[in-house]
C-alpha positions as CSV (number, residue, x, y, z in Angstrom):
1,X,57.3,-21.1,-264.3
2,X,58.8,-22.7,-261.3
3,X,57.5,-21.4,-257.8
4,X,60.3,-19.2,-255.7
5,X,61.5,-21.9,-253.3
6,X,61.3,-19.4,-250.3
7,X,57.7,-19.4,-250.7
8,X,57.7,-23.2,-249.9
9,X,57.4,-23.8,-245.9
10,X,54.9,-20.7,-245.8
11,X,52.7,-22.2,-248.0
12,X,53.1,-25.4,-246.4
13,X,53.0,-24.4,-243.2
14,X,49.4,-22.5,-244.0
15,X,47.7,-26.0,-245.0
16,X,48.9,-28.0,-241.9
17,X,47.4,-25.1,-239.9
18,X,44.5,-25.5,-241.7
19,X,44.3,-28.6,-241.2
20,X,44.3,-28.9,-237.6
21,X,42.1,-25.7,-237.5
22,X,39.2,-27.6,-239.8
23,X,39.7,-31.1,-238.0
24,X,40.4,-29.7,-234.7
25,X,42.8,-32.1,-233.4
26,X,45.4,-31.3,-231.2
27,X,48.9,-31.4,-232.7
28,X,49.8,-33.7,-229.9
29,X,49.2,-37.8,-229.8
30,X,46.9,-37.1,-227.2
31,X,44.8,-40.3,-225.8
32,X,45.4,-42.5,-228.9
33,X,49.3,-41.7,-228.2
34,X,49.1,-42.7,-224.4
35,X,47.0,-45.8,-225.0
36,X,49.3,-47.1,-227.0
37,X,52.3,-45.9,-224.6
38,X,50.9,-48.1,-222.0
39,X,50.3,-51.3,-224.0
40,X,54.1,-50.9,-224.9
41,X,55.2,-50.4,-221.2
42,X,53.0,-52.9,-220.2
43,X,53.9,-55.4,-222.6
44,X,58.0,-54.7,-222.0
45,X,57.5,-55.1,-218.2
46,X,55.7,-58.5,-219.2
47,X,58.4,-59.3,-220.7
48,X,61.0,-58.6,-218.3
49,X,59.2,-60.4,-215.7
50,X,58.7,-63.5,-217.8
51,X,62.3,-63.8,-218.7
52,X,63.3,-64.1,-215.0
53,X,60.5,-65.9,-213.6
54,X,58.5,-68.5,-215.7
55,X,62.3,-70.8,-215.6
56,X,62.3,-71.0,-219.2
57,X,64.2,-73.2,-221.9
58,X,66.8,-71.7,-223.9
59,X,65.5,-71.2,-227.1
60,X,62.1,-69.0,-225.1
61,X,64.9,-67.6,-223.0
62,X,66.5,-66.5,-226.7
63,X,63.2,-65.5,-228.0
64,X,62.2,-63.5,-225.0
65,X,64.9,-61.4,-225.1
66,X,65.2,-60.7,-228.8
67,X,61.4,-59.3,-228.3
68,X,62.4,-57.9,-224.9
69,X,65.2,-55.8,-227.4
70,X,62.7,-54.7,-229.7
71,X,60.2,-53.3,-227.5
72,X,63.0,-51.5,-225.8
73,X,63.7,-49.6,-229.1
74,X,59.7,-49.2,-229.4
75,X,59.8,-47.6,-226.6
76,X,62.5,-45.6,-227.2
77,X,60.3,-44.7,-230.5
78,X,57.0,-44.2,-229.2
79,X,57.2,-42.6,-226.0
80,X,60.7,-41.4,-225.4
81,X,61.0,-39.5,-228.7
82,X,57.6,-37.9,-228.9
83,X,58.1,-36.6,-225.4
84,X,61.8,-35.4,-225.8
85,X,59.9,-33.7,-229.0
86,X,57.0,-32.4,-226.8
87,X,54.6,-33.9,-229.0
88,X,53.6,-36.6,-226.6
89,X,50.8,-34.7,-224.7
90,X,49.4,-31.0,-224.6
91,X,50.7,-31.5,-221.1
92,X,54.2,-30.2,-220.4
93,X,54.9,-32.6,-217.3
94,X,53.4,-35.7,-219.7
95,X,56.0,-35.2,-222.4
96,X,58.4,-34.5,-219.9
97,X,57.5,-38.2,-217.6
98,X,57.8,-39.5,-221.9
99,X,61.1,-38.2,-222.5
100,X,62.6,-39.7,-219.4
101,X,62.0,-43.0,-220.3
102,X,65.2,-42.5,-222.1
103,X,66.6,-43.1,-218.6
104,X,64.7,-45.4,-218.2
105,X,66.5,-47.4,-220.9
106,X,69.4,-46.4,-219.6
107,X,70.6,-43.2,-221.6
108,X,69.9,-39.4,-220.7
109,X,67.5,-37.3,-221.5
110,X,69.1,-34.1,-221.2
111,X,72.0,-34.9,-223.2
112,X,69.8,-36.2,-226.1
113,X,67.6,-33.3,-226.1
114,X,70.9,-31.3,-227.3
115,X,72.6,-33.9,-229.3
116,X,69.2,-34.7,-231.4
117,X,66.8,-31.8,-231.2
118,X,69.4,-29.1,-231.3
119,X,72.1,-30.9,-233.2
120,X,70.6,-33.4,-235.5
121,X,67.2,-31.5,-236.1
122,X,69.0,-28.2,-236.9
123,X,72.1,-29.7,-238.9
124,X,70.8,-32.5,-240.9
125,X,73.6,-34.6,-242.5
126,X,76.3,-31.9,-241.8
127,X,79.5,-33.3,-240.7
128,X,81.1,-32.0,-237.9
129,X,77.6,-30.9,-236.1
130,X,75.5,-33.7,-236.3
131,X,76.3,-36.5,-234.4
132,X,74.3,-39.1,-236.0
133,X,76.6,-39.0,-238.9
134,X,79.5,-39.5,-236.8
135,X,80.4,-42.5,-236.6
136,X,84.6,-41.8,-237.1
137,X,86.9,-43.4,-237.3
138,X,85.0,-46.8,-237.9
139,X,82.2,-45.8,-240.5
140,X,82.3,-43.2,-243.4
141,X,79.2,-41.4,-243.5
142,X,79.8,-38.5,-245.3
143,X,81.8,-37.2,-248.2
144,X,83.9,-34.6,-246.0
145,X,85.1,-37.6,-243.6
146,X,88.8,-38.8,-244.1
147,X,88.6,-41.7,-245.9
148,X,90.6,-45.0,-243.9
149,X,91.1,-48.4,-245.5
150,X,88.7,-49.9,-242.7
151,X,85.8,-48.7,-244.7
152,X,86.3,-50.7,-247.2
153,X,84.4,-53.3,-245.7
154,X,82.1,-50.9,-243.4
155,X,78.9,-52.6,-245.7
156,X,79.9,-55.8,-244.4
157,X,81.0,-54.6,-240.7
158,X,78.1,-52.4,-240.0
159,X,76.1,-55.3,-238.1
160,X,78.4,-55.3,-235.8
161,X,78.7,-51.5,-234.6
162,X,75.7,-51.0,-235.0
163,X,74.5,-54.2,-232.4
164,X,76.7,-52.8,-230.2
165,X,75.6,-49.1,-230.6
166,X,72.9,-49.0,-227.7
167,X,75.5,-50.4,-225.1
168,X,78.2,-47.8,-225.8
169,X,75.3,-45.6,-225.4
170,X,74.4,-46.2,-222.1
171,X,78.1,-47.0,-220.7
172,X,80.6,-45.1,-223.1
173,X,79.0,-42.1,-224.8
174,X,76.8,-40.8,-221.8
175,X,80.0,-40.8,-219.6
176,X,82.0,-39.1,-221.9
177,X,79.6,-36.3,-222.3
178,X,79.2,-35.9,-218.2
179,X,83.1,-35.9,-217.3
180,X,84.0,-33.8,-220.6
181,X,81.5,-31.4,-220.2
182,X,80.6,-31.4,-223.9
183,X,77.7,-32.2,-225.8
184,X,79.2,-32.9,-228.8
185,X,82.8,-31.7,-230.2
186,X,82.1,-29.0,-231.4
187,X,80.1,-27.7,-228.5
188,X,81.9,-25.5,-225.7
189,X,81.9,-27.3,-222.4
190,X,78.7,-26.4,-220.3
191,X,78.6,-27.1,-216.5
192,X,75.5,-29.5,-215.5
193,X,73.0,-28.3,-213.0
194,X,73.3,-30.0,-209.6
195,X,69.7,-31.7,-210.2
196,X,71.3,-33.2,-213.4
197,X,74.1,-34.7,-211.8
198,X,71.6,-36.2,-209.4
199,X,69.0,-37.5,-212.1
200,X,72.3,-38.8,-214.4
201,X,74.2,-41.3,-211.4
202,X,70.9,-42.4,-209.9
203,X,69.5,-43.2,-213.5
204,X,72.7,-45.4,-214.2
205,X,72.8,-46.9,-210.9
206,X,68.8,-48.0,-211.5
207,X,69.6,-49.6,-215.1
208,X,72.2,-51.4,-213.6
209,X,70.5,-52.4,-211.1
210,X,67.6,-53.3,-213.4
211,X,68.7,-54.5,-216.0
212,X,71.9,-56.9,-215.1
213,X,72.4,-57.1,-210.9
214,X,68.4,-58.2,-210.3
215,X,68.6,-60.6,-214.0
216,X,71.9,-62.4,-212.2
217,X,70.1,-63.0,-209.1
218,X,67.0,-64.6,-211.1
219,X,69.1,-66.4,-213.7
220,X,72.4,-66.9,-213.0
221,X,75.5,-65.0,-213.9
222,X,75.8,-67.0,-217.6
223,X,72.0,-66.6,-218.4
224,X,71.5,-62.9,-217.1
225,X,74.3,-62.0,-219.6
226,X,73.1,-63.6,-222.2
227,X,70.2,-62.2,-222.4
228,X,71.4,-58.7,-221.7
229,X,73.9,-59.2,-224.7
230,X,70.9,-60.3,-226.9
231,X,68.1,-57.5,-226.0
232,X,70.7,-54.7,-225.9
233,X,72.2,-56.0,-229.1
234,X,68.6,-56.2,-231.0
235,X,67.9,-53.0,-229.4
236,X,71.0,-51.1,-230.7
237,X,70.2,-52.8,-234.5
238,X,66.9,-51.5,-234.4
239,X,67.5,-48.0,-233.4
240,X,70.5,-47.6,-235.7
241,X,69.1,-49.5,-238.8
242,X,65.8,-47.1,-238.6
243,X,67.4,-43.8,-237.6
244,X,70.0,-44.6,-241.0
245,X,67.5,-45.5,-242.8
246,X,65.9,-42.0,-242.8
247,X,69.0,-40.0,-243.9
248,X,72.1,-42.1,-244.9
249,X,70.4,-43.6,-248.1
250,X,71.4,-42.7,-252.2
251,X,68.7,-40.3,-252.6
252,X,70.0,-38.1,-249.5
253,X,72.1,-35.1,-249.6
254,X,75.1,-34.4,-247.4
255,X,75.9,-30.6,-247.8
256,X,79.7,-30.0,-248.3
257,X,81.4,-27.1,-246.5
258,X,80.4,-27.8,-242.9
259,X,77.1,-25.5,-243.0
260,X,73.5,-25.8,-244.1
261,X,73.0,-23.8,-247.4
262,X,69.6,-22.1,-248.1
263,X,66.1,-22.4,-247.0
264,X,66.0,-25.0,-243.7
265,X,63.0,-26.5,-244.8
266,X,64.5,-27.4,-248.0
267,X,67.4,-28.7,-246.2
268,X,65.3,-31.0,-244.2
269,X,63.6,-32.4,-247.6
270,X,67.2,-32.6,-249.1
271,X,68.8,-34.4,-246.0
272,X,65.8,-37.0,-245.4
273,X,63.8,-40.5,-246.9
274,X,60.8,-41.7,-246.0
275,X,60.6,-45.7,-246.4
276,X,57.5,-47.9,-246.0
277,X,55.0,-45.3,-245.3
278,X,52.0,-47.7,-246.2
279,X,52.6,-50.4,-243.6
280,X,50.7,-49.9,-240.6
281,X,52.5,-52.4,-238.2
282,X,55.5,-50.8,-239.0
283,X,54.2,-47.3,-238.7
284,X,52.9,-48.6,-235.2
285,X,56.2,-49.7,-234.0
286,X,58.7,-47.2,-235.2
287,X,56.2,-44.2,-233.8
288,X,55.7,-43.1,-237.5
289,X,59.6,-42.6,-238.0
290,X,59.0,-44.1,-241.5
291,X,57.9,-40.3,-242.2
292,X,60.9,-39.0,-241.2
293,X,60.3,-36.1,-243.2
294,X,57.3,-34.9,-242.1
295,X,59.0,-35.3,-239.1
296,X,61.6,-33.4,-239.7
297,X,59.3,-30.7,-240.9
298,X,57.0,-30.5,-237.9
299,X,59.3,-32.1,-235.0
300,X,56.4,-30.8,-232.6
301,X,53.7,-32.9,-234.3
302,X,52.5,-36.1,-233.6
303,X,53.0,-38.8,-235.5
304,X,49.9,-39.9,-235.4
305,X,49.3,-37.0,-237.7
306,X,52.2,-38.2,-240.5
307,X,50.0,-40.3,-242.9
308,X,47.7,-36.8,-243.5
309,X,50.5,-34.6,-243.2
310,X,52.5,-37.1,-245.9
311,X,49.7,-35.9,-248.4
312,X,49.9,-32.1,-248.1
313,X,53.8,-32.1,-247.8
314,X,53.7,-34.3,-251.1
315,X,51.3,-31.9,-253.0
316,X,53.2,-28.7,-252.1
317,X,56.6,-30.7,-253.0
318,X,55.2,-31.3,-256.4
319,X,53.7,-27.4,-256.4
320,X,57.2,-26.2,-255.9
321,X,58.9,-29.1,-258.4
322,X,61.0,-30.2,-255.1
323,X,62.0,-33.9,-254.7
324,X,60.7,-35.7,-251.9
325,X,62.3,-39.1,-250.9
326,X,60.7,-41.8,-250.2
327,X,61.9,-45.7,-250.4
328,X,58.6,-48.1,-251.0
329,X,59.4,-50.5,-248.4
330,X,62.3,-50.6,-245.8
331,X,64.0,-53.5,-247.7
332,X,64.7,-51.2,-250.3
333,X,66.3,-48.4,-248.1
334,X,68.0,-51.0,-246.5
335,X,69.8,-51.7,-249.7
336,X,70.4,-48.3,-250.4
337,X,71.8,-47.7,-247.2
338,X,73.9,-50.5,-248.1
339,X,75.3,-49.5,-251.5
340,X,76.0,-45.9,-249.9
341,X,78.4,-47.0,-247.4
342,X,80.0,-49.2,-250.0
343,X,80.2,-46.3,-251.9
344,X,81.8,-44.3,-249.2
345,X,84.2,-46.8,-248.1
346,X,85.8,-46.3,-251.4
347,X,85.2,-43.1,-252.7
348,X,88.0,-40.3,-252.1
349,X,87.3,-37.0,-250.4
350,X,85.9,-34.7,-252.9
351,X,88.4,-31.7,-254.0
């Protein structure tokens, strides 16, 4: 006889306590986190430098700042997400200096805290509330979304929204938030405080500043662009093709109705895919996103924690006889990503 699914995160809750009370770790990344936060900062602002003063050729200019683009998204992974998580340190004013390299890369930290942490986190998959789903009118992501003929080809078109995702980040979304007032749609409008008005002009000045008026001076007008278009455009890939990956697969469910239905945990496990759990260079890079549903689970871990978290969230799973999703390498999730939005750029709205 099946287990009452209630008792689920309880009983899974009581073993990751137990295990951080037996091993005594802190549920934070703690010094391993921060080491590898500085090889990552200090490797991007190698990189930057190199691209506009070591006069390179083309094709190192080209290389450059693909890699320049990924280890913005690493970044973004590593240290920006654990901190706007506040898993980053034990200390609150660590994970906050974290999260703000967000603004760093040239989006907002307050506005992402709602639209991901409050949003996403809380209303996995649910269209209409969270944003990572919506994607309208270009993409289809969910059953409950109007169906257009566009979509027919949104498996074939999704390179090119999602390569340009990062820059209507940073010069579209972010702007529409501050002069609408809103969050996200269905949000009420919410006055900012006078410090973030400061922190959200001077941020956007900075990245412009950073990132394409000091480039034009080093390279040129034709060069500095380039290689903006290239590293935002790999960046923007990245993010998008990894954050997809975790929920907009086959296996996922997307909750009809507008509302999460029963017990959030189970939600969570419903709405969410691991991929490529066992490799470690990948698990390095993406900040243990791989485990998105430990993740989602425990937000305010680590994910340095994920691998032995991965094992007791497993064996309660299969103490309970609850699916858990999980894709054996990201190639595969990538074509499952692939055949769902095939699938939903064809398929009518349910009745």
């Amino acid at each position: 006889m099946d287990r009452p699914s209630t008792f689920f995160f309880p009983v899974l809750k009581s073993k990751v306590d137990r295990y951080f009370e037996q091993s005594r770790l802190s549920r934070s990344g703690g010094s391993r986190l921060l080491t590898k936060a500085v090889v990552q900062v200090l490797v991007a602002v190698g990189l930057y430098l190199g691209l506009l003063f070591l006069n390179l050729p083309a094709w190192a200019l080209f290389t450059g700042a693909v890699l320049f683009g990924v280890t913005l998204a690493v970044l973004g992974f590593n240290v920006m997400h654990e901190g706007g998580h506040q898993s980053f340190s034990r200390y609150a004013w660590l994970n906050s200096l974290a999260a703000y390299m967000l603004n760093v890369l040239g989006g907002n930290t307050y506005y992402w805290k709602i639209k991901h942490n409050i949003n996403h986190h809380t209303h996995t998959n649910v269209a209409g509330i969270d944003s990572d789903i919506n994607v309208e009118p270009f993409m289809r992501l969910h059953p409950n979304q109007p169906l257009r003929q566009l979509h027919r080809y949104q498996h074939v078109y999704w390179v090119v929204l999602y390569g340009i995702s990062y820059i209507a980040w940073v010069f579209y979304e972010d702007f529409v938030k501050y002069f609408s007032g809103r969050v996200a749609v269905h949000m009420p409008v919410k006055p900012l405080a006078f410090r973030e008005h400061v922190i959200f002009w001077t941020t956007k000045v900075l990245y412009v500043v950073v990132y394409l008026a000091i480039p034009v001076w080093a390279l040129g007008w034709v060069n500095a662009i380039a290689v903006f278009l290239i590293a935002t455009v790999t960046c923007g890939l990245f993010i998008s093709i990894v954050f997809q990956l975790a929920h907009v697969v086959e296996a996922t469910d997307f909750p009809l109705g507008g509302a999460v239905k029963g017990e959030w945990a189970l939600h969570q496990i419903n709405t969410t895919s691991n991929f490529a759990t066992h490799n470690r260079l990948l698990f390095w890079l993406l900040g243990g996103l791989n485990f998105q549903v430990e993740h989602h689970l425990f937000p305010k871990v680590s994910h340095v924690h994920y691998p032995q978290l991965n094992r007791l969230v497993k064996q309660t799973c299969r103490e309970f006889n609850i699916a858990y999703h999980e894709y054996s390498s990201m190639f595969d999730a990538l074509r499952s990503h692939l055949r769902y939005l095939q699938k939903m750029g064809t398929t009518p709205i349910p009745a």
